[in-house]
C-alpha beads as a LAMMPS data file, in Angstrom:
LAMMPS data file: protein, C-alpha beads

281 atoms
280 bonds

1 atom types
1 bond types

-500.0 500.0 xlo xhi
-500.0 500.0 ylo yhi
-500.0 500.0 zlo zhi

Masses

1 110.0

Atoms # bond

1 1 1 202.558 -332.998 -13.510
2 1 1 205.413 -335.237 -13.816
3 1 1 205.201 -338.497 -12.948
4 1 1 207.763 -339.597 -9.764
5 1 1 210.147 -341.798 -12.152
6 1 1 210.806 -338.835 -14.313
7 1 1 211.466 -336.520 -11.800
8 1 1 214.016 -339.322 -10.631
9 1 1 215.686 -339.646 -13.712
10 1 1 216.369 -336.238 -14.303
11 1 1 217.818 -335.763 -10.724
12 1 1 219.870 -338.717 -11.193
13 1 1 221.444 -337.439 -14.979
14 1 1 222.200 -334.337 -13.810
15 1 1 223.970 -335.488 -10.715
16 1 1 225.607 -338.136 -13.069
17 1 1 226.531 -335.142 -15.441
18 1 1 228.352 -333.332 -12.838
19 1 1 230.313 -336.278 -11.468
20 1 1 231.352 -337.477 -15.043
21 1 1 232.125 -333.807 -15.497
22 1 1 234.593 -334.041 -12.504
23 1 1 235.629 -337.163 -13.305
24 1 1 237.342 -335.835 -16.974
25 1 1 238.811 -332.705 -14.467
26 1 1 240.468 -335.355 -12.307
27 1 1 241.683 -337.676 -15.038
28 1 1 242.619 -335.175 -17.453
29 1 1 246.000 -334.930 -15.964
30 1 1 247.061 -338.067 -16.824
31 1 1 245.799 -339.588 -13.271
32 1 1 245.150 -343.442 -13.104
33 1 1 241.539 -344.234 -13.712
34 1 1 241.877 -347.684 -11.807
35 1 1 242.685 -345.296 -9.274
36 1 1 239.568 -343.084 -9.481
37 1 1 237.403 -345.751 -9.843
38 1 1 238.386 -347.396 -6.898
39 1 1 238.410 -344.500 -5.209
40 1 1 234.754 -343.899 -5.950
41 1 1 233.588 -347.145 -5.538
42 1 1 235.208 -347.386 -1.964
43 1 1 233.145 -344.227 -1.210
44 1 1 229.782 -345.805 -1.895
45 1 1 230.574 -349.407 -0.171
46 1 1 231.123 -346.834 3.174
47 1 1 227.943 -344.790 2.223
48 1 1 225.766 -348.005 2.118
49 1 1 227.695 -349.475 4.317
50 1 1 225.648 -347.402 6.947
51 1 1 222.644 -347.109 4.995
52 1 1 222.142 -350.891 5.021
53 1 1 222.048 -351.106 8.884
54 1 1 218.123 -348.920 8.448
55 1 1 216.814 -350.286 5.706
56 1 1 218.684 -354.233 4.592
57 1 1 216.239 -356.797 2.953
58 1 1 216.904 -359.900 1.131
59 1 1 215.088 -362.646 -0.472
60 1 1 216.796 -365.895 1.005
61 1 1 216.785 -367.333 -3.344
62 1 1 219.814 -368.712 -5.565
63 1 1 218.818 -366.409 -8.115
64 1 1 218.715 -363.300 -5.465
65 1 1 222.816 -363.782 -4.915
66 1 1 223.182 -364.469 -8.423
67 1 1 221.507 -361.706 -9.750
68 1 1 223.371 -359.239 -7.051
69 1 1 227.033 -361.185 -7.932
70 1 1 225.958 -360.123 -11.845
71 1 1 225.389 -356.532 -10.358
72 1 1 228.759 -356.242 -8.937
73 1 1 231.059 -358.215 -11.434
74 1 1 229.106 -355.753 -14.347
75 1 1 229.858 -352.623 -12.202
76 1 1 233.632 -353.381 -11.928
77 1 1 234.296 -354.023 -15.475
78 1 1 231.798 -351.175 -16.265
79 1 1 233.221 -348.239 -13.790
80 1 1 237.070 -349.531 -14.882
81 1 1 236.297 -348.877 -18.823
82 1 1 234.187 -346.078 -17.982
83 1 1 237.203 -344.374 -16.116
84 1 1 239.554 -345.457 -18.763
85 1 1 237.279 -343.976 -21.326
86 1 1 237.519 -340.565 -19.899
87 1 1 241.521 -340.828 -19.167
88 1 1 241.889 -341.628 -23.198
89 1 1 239.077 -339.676 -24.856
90 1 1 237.481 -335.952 -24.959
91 1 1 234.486 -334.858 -22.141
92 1 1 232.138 -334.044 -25.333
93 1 1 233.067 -337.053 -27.535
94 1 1 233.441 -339.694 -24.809
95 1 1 229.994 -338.643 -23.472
96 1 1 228.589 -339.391 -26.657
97 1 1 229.783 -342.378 -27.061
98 1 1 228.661 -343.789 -23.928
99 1 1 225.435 -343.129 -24.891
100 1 1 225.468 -346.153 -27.042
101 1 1 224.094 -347.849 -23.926
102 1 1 220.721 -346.247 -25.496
103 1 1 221.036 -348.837 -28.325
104 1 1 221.987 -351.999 -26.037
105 1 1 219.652 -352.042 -23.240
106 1 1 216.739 -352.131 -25.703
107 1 1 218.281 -355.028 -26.966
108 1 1 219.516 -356.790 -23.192
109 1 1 215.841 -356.268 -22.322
110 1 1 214.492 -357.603 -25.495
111 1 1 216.272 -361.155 -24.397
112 1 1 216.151 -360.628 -20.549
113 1 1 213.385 -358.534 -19.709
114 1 1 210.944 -359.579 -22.592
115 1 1 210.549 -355.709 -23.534
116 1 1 209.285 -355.496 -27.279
117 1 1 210.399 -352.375 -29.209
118 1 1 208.158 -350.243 -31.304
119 1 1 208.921 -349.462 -34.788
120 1 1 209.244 -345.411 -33.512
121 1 1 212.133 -346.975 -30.984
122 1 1 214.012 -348.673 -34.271
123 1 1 214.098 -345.327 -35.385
124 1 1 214.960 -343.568 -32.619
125 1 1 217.904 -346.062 -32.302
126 1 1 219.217 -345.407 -35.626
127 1 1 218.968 -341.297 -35.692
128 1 1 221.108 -342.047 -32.015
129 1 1 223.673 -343.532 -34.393
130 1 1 223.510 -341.143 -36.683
131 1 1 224.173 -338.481 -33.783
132 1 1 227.186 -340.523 -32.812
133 1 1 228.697 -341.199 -36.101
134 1 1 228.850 -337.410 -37.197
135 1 1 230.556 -337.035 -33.707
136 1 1 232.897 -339.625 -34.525
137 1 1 234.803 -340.577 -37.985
138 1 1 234.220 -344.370 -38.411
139 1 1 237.893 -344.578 -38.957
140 1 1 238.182 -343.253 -35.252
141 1 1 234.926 -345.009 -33.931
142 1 1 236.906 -348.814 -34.119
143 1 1 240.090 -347.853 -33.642
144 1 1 240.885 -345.079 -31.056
145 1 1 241.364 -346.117 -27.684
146 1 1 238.989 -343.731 -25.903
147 1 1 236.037 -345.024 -28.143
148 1 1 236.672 -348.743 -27.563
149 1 1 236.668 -347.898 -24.224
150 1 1 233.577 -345.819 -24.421
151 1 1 231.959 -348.772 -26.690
152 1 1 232.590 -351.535 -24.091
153 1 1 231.664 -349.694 -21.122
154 1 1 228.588 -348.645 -22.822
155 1 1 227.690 -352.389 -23.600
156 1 1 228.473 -353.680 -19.858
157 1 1 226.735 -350.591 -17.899
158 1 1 223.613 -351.753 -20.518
159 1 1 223.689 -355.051 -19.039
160 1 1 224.312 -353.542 -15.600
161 1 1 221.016 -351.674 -15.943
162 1 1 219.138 -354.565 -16.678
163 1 1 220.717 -356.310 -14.061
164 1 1 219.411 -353.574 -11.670
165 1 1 215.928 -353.782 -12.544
166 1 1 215.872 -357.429 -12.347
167 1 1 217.449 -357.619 -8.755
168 1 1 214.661 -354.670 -7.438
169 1 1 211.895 -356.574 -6.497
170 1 1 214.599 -359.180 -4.713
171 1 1 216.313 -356.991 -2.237
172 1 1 216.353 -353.369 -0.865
173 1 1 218.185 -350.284 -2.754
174 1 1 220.760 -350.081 -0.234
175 1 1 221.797 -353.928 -0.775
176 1 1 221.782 -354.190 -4.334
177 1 1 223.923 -350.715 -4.303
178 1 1 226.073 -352.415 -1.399
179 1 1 226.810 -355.762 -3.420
180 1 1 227.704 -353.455 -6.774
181 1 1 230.328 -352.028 -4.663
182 1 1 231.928 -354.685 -3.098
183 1 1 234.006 -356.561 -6.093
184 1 1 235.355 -353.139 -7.483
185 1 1 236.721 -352.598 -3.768
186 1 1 238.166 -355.869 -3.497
187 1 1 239.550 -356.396 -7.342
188 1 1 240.406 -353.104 -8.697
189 1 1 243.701 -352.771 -6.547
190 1 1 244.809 -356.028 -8.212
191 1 1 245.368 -353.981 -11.374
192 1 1 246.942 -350.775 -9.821
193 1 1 250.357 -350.536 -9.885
194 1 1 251.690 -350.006 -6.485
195 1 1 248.201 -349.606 -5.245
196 1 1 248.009 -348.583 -1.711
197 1 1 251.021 -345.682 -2.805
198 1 1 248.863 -344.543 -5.598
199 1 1 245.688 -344.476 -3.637
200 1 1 247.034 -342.346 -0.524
201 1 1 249.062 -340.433 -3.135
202 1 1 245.495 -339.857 -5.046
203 1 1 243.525 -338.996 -2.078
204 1 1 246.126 -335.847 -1.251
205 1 1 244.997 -333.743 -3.841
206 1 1 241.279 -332.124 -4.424
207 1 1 239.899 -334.316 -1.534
208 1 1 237.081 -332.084 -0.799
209 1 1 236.481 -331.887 -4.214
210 1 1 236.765 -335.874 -4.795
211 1 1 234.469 -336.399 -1.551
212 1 1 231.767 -333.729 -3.054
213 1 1 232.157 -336.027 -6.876
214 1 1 231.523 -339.229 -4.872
215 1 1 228.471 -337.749 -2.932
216 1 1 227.211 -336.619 -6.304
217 1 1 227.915 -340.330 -7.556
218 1 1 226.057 -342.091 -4.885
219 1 1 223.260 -339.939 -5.668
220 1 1 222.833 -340.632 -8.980
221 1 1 223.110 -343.622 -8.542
222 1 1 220.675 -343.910 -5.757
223 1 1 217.895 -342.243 -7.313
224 1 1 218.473 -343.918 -10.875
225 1 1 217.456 -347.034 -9.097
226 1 1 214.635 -345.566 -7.825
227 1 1 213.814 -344.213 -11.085
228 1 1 214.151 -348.155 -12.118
229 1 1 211.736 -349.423 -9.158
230 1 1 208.689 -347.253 -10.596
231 1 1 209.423 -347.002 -14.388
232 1 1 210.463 -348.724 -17.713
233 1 1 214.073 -349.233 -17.723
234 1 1 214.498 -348.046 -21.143
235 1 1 212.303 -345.121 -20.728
236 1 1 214.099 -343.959 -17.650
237 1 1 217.431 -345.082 -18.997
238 1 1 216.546 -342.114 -21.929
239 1 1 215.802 -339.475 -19.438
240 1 1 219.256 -340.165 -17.752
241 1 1 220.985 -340.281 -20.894
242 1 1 219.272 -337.190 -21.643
243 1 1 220.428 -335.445 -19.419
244 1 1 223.988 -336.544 -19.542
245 1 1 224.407 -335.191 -22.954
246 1 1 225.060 -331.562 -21.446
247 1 1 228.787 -332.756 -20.809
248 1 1 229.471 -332.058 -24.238
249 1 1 228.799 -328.173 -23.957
250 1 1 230.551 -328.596 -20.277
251 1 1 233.849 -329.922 -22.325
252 1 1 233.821 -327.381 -24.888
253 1 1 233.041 -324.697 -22.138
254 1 1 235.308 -325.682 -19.275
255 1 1 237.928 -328.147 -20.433
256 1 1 238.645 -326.226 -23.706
257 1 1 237.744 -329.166 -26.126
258 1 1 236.889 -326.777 -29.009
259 1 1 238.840 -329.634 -31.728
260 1 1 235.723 -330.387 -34.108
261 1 1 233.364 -328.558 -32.277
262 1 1 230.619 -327.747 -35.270
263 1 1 230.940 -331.495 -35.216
264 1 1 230.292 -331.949 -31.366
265 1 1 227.610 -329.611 -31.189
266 1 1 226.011 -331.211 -34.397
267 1 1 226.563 -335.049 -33.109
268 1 1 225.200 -333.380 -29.346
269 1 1 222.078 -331.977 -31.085
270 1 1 221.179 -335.376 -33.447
271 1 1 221.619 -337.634 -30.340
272 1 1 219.347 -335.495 -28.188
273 1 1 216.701 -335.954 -31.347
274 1 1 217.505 -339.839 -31.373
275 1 1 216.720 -339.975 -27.135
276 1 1 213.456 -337.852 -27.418
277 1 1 211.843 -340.140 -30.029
278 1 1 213.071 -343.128 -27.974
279 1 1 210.907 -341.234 -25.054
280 1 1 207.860 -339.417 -27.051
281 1 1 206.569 -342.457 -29.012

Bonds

1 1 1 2
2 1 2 3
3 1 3 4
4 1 4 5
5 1 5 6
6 1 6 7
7 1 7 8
8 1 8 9
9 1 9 10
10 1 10 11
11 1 11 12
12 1 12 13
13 1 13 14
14 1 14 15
15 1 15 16
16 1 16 17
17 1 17 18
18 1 18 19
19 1 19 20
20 1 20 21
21 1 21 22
22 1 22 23
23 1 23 24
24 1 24 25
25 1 25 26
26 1 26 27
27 1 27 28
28 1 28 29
29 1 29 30
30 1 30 31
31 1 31 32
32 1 32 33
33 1 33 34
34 1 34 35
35 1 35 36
36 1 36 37
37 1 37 38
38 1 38 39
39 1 39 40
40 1 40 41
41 1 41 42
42 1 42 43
43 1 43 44
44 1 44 45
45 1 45 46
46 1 46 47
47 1 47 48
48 1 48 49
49 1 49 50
50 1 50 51
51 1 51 52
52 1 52 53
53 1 53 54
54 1 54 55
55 1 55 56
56 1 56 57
57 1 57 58
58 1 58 59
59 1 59 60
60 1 60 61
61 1 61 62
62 1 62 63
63 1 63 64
64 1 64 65
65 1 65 66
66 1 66 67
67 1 67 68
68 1 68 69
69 1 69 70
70 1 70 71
71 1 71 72
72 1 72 73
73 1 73 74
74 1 74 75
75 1 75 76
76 1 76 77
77 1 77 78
78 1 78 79
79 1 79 80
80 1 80 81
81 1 81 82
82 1 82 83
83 1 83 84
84 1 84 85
85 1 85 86
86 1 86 87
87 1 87 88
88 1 88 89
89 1 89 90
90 1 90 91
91 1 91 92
92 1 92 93
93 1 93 94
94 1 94 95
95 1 95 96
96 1 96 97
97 1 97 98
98 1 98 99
99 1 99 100
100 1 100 101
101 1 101 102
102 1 102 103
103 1 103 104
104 1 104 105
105 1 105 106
106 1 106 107
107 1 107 108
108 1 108 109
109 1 109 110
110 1 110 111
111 1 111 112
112 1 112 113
113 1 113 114
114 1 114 115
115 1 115 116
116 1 116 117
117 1 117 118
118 1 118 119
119 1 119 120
120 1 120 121
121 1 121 122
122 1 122 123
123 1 123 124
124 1 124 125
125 1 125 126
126 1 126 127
127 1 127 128
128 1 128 129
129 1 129 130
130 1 130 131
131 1 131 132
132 1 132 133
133 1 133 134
134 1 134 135
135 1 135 136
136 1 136 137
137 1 137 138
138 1 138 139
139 1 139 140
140 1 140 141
141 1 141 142
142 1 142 143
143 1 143 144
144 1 144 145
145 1 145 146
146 1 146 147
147 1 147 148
148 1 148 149
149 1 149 150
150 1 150 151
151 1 151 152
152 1 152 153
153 1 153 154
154 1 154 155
155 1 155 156
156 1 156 157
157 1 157 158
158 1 158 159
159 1 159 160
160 1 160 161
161 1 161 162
162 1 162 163
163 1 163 164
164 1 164 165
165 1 165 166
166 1 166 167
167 1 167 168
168 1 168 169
169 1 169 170
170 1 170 171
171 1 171 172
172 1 172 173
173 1 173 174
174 1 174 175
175 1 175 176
176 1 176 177
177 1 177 178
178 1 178 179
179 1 179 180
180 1 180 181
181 1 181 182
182 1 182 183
183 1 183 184
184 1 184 185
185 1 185 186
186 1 186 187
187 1 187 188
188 1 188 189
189 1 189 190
190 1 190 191
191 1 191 192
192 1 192 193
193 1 193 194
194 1 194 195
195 1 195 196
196 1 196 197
197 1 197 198
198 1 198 199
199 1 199 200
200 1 200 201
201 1 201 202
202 1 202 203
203 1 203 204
204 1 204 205
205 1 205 206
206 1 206 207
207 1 207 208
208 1 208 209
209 1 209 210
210 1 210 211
211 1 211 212
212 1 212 213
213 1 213 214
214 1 214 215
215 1 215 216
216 1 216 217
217 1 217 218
218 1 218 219
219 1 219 220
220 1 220 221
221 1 221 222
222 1 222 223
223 1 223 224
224 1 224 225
225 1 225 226
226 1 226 227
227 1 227 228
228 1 228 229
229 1 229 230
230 1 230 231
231 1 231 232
232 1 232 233
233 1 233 234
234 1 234 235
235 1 235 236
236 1 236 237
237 1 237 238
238 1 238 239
239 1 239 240
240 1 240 241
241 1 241 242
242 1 242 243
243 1 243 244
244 1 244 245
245 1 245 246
246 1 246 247
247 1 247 248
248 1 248 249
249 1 249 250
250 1 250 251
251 1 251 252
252 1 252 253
253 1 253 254
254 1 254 255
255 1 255 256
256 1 256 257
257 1 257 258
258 1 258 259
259 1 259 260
260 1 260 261
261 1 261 262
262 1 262 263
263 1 263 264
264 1 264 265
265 1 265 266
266 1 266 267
267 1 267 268
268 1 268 269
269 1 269 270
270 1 270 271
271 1 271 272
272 1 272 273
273 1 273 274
274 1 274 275
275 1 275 276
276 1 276 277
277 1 277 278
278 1 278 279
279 1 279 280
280 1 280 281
């Protein structure tokens, strides 16, 4: 039988697949991402917004608000690049990309967490690469927009995760999920153009369909954390990924993103290998 926190992360992938799935249908038509990721973010300070009010619990500590102000200023910078990333860069190759937050968060926890790595998780960490380099030409890796976005968002979300973990055991879910909300709701307008125009102007179109990706967001997100309370991060972080990596069929399938695909499929199917020998050690 499976043990709860896998069960958790595989929920919470999937749910995150689908989202970041609708996320590339909404932003494919040139939308703003600053947009969408406000948009998003607004919807899960009003979800736990309510949720709080059953379940809030805080440690009265220094470290408990700074730990929760490092959850929220990470999230912002995190879901901005993240949106940017899919606004600039293929479903299938961006998704790959991002899973370079399979190589940092070994490292954040190494110097955060104390988490030692095994000499089976080295390796696991460089056939990941490999996965990601066949995906992506070096000459494209640096230099295209959509993977430096993918690259930095990869690297703050990392240190978001750890983040998570650490503030756990200091406050409830719907707190720490409450304060990463928060900053992207109050800063992100401050780089839209025209913002409140282009938010109404966003919410017009596909609302039901924006409402249902935000629902699937916040419960991702939710159970990811509660993956987090029960298991290793990086264990559970691989799970997630794992599951993620089915955008890449979903772009070739769906979007029509069929540019390299022998390439995609082959970067896709080396990345999966690099995640399961991160899990089975």
């Amino acid at each position: 039988m499976l043990s709860s926190w896998v069960v958790l992360a595989i929920l919470a992938g999937l749910l995150s697949n689908a989202f970041n799935t609708l996320c590339r249908y909404f932003l494919k038509d040139k939308d703003d991402a600053a947009v969408w990721a406000w948009f998003f973010e607004a919807g899960r300070l009003v979800i736990f917004s309510v949720v709080v009010l059953f379940d809030f619990s805080i440690r009265q500590e220094p470290a408990t608000f700074f730990l929760l102000l490092l959850v929220g200023l990470t999230e912002l910078g995190g879901s901005y690049f993240t949106m940017k990333m899919h606004a600039y860069t293929h479903l299938s190759i961006s998704t790959i990309l991002s899973r370079t937050r399979m190589i940092w968060i070994p490292i954040v926890a190494f110097f955060f967490l104390r988490e030692h790595l095994l000499s089976s998780d080295y390796v696991g960490i460089f056939v990941l690469f490999l996965g990601v380099s066949i995906t992506v030409a070096p000459r494209r890796f640096f230099v295209d927009k959509g993977a430096m976005y993918a690259n930095v968002a990869a690297f703050i979300l990392a240190f978001n995760t750890i983040v998570l973990k650490a503030a756990i055991p200091q406050a409830s879910y719907s707190t720490i999920l409450l304060a990463s909300a928060f900053p992207s709701v109050v800063f992100l307008p401050a780089v839209i153009k025209n913002a409140r125009r282009s938010i109404v102007s966003f919410a017009r179109t596909k609302l039901w369909l924006k409402i249902a990706a935000i629902l699937m967001h916040v419960g991702s997100i939710y159970f990811f954390l509660a993956a987090l309370d029960v298991g290793e991060v990086s264990k559970v972080n691989a799970i997630y990924q794992g599951m993620l990596v089915t955008s890449v069929f979903f772009g070739i399938i769906f979007f029509k993103e069929r540019e390299d695909i022998l390439k995609k499929c082959i970067g896709a199917a080396v990345t999966i290998v690099g995640i399961l020998m991160l899990i089975y050690k």
